[in-house]
N, C-alpha and C positions, 0 to 999 in steps of 0.2 A: 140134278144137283139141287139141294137145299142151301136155302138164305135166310138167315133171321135176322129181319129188318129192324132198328129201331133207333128212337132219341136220345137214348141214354138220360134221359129227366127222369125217370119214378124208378124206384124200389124193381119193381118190374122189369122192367126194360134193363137194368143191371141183373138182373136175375139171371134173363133168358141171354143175355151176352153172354156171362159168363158161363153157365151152362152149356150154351155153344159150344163155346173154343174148345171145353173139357171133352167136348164130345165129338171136335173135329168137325163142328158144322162154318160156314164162312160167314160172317157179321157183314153188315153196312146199314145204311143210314144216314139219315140230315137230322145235325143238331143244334139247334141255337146256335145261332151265327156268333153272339159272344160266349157262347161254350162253358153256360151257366146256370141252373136251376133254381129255386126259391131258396133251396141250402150252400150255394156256392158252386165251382168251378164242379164239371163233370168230373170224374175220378178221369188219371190220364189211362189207366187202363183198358175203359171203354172210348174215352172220345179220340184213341190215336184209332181208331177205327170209323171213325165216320168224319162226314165232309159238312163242313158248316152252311147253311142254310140262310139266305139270302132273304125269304121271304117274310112278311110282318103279321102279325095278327096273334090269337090267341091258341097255341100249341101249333103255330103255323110247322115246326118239323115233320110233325105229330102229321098233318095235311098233307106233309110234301112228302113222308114215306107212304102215307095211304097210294099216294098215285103209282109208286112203284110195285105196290102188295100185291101178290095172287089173293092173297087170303087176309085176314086180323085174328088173331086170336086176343080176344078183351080180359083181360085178368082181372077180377074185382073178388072184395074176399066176402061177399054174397049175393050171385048171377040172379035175384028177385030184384033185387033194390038197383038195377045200374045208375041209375040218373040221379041217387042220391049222393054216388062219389066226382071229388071233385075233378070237375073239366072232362067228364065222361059221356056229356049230352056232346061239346063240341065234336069229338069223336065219332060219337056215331053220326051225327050227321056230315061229317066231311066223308065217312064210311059210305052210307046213303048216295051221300051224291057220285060218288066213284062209281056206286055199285057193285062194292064191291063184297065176297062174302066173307060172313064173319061169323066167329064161334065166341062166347061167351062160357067163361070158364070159372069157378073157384074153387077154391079146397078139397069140395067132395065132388070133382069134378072126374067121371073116369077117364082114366088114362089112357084107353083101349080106344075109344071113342074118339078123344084129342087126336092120335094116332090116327086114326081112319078118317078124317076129316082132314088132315094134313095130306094125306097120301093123297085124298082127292079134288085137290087143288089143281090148278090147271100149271101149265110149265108156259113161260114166256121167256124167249130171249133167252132157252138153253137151260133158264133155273125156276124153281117152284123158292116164291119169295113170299114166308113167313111174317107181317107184321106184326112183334108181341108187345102190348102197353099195356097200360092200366094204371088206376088212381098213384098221384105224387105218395114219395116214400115217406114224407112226413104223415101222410094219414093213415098209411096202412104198414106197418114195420114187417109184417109176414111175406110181403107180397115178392121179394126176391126170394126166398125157397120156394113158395108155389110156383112162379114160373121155370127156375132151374128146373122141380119136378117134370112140368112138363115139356120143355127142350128136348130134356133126356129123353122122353119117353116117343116123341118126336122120330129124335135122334137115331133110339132102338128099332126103326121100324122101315128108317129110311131103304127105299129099295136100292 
């Protein structure tokens, strides 16, 4: 069974939620404990899906789904520059210390690829649990079709 994990904070992570559902894959996640991002209250579409997060720090959600991920997929809208999008260094290093693996993806990212790097995640606890983030939606407006694209494609491939 696949899971795509996320905070529901970026463009992103509403992407790849809803992309999901369309696609019959099952959401979860820890979100801000007050159930709010730099733009206001999470859409209630995504946050009646996840479980508020307890913990502090900077994208602490963001920390607390790492710990659950088989995988990350990092959505950024150009995989040369990552560390020039914001709160994308916190990220990989809460990734780093998990150890856990991550795929780095944007635009002209292939789809074929995402898919087989999906597939070969490992399964814990019954399911293969997809991490998907990347940079806040106010800096990147693209970034929910990109990830939708690749849920889907995810999705399409799932055994």
């Amino acid at each position: 069974m696949l899971v795509i994990v996320h905070s529901g904070q970026t463009g992103v992570e509403r992407g790849a939620h809803r992309g999901a559902l369309a696609a019959g894959i099952s959401v979860a996640g820890f979100m801000p404990v007050d159930g709010r991002d730099e733009l206001g209250p999470v859409p209630e579409d995504v946050s009646s899906h996840l479980t508020p997060c307890f913990e502090r720090g900077p994208r602490a959600a963001v920390r607390a789904n790492v710990a659950l991920a088989s995988g990350v997929l990092l959505v950024v809208p150009d995989r040369r520059h990552v560390d020039k999008f914001t709160a994308m260094r916190a990220v990989m290093t809460a990734v780093r210390g998990a150890r856990t693996k991550v795929l780095v993806c944007d635009p002209t990212s292939d789809l074929d690829e995402v898919a087989a790097w999906a597939r070969a995640l490992p399964e814990t606890s019954g399911s293969v649990r997809v991490l998907v983030t990347g940079p806040r939606g106010t800096r990147w407006n693209d970034g929910e079709g990109v990830a939708r694209r690749l849920v889907t494609a995810i999705a399409l491939t799932e055994p």
